[in-house]
N, C-alpha and C positions, 0 to 999 in steps of 0.2 A: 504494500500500500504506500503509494507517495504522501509524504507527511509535510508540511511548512510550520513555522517557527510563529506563533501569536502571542505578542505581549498581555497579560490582562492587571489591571489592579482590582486588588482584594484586600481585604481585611486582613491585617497581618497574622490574626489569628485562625484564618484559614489556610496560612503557606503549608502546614503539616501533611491536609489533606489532600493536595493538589500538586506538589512536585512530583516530582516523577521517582524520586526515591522513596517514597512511601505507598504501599498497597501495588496494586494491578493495574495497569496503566489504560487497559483495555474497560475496566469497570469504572476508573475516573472519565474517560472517554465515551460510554457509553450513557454516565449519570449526569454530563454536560448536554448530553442529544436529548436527555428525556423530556425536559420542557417543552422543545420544540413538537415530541411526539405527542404530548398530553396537549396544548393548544392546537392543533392538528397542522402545523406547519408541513409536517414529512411526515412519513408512517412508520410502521415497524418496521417494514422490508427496507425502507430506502434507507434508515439510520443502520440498520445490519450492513446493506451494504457499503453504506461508508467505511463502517469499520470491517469491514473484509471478512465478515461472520455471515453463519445461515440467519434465516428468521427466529427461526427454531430454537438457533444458541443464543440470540439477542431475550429471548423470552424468558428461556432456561436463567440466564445471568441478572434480568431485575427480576424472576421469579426467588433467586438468590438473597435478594438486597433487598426483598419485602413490597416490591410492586408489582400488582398483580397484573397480568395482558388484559383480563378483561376488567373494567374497575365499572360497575353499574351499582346505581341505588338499589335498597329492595322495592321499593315503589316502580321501577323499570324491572327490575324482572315481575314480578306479580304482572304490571303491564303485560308485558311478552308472553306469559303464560295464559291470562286472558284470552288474548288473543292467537295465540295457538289452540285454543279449545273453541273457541268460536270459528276458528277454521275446519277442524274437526268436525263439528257439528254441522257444518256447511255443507260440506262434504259426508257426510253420511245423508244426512238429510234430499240431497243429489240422488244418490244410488237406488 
């Protein structure tokens, strides 16, 4: 993967987290794309792709770090579930 050099300022009591000599470089890298995926800038696949990873292992790795792929309210699934039964019934009700 081609890499380029980006200055940033931080709180100096973040340098710990964020150098490159502390932790996984691939998981500081990963937990700097997450924003963008949670405001839907880029998806899952396209931030794997950046970092040269499957989907699958980008999922695996904040399934790691305590974020989950899919983050819904219960109010959204009850929704979803609703409405998977009222398609059910739609569909029987058809036949």
């Amino acid at each position: 993967m081609e890499m380029t050099t980006v200055q940033l300022q931080v709180p100096v009591a973040m340098e710990p987290y964020i150098t490159s000599e502390s932790g996984d470089g691939l998981v500081q890298l990963a937990m700097m794309l997450h924003p963008f995926i949670k405001n839907l800038t880029i998806s899952h696949g396209r931030a794997a792709e950046i970092l040269g990873i499957t989907k699958w292992e980008l999922i695996e790795l904040y399934a790691k770090e305590g974020i989950p792929y899919i983050d819904m309210a219960w109010s959204e699934v009850e929704e979803d579930v609703a409405t998977y039964e009222r398609l059910v019934a739609k569909e029987a009700a058809q036949v």
